[in-house]
C-alpha positions, 0 to 999 in steps of 0.5 A: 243259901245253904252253908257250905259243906263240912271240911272234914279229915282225920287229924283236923284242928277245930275251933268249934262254937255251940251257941244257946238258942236265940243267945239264951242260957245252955247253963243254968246250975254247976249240975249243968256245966258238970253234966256237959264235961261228963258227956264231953269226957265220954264222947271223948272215949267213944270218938279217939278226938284230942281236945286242947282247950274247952271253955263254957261261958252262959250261953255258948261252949267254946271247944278246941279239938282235933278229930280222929276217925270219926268226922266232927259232925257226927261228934258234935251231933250226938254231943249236943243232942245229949246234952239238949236233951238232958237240959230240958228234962233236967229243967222240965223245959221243951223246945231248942236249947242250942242253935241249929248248927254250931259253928267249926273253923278249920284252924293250921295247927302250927300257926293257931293251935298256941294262940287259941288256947290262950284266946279260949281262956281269956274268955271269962275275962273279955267277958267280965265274968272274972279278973283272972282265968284261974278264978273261973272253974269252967275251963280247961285252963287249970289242966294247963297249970297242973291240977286234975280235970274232969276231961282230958286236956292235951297239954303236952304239945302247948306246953312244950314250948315253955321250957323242959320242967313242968314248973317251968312249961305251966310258969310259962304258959301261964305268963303268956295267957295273962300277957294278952288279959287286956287284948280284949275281941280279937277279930283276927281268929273269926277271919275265916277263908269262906267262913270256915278255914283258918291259916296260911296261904298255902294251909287254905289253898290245900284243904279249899283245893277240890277233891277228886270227883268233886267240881268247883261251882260252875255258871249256869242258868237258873231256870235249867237248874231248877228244871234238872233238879225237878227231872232228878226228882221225877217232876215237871218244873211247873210242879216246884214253882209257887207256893204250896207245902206239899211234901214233893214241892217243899223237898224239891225247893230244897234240894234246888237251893242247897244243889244251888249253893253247892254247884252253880254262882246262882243267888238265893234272891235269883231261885226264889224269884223263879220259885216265887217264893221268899229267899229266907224260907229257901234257905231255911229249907235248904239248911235244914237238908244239909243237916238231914244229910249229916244224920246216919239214918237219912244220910244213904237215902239222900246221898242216892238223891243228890247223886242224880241230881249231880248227873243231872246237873252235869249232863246238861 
């Protein structure tokens, strides 16, 4: 089924995850890893987010940052769409440099902002790349110990806690990252709530709680969906089912799966079935209408579409 919507508001903490495609290399020279921090430094410019800590591995980027005015996926759109397509050109290459979608925990400041940055320095070491983090050059941890970047690290919040000198606040910090050299994967900052919300009870309560307007998934049955859905798009049920794909059938099964996951408690296996077509091809459809939804130039279209199938479904 189609992943659950973006938690997205202004002043937001993100520990953001851009993986290689099929887990191959985003780096293949410093010319690379240089070329991500420049666009990095100016999507930091062009978007006003605070970045905290950004470490890039071979084959993945890991980034700490809180957004401003602009929502995390519109700077993470435009950010890895740069860098893709810089790489290929760069090493004459075609086709996906990173997966489809990157992942985004929402994190509570207070209680993970310390420990993440720790955790995202350590990563060189948990992957025996280096012994000590300040031997890999990748990472934001030498802003944390006073040396110039090639990006805008804020530091001052972390460091704060470790005394009233600089001396004393990069000594300190520096003492806490090697403390937990040996802590090996900790699981712990992956245990999402719904895979995506990172905190306390009263933190995950807060931002999982609807906003207004919106209605919690609801039960209903899987054939009057799909048949709401295909009145919403100006077609006969009996037009949606089977397998096929022409462009009216292959939209509407998308937008059956990603309405599906968003609104009802229906399974994927339970649609398919119905459609008589295979559960991994309709959630493929559907993920890749959600990402269609994240993009500016189709993003109006489809907001007027999925607002009737909204009526649509809650009329019935």
């Amino acid at each position: 089924m189609a992943r659950k919507p973006r938690l997205e508001y202004a002043g937001a903490l993100y520990h953001v995850i851009s993986r290689g495609n099929a887990r191959q290399p985003i780096f293949l020279a410093d010319a690379d890893y240089r070329r991500y921090l420049a666009y990095l430094g100016e999507s930091q410019q062009r978007h006003g987010f605070r970045l905290y800590a950004y470490v890039l591995m071979t084959n993945h980027v890991h980034l700490l940052l809180e957004t401003a005015h602009e929502p995390l996926s519109r700077i993470m759109q435009r950010l890895n769409s740069r860098y893709s397509l810089a790489f290929n050109r760069g090493h004459r290459r075609v086709g996906h440099v990173l997966q489809g979608r990157y992942q985004a925990l929402l994190c509570e400041h207070d209680r993970y902002l310390l420990a993440l940055t720790r955790y995202l320095h350590l990563n060189p070491v948990r992957a025996r790349m280096v012994r000590d983090p300040a031997a890999y050059p990748w990472s934001s941890y030498h802003t944390y110990l006073g040396r110039s970047g090639p990006v805008r690290v804020e530091t001052d919040r972390v460091l704060a806690q470790f005394g009233a000198t600089s001396a004393a606040q990069r000594t300190g910090y520096r003492k806490f990252v090697l403390e937990a050299v040996d802590h090996g994967h900790q699981p712990e900052y992956y245990a999402a709530v719904e895979g995506r919300v990172l905190g306390g009870e009263a933190f995950v309560a807060t931002v999982l709680k609807p906003a207004p307007g919106t209605r919690p998934p609801r039960h209903i049955d899987a054939s009057r969906m799909i048949e709401q859905v295909a009145k919403a798009l100006g077609l006969r049920p009996t037009e949606v089912k089977g397998p096929g794909k022409d462009r009216p059938r292959v939209e509407a099964r998308s937008w059956i799966a990603y309405a599906g996951s968003r609104y009802t408690s229906l399974r994927a296996s339970e649609l398919a079935r119905i459609l008589s077509v295979d559960p991994s091809c309709l959630s493929h459809a559907a993920q890749r209408l959600e990402r269609r939804l994240d993009q500016p130039t189709d993003r109006p279209a489809l907001r007027k579409v999925l607002e009737r199938i909204e009526n649509f479904i809650f009329h019935v």
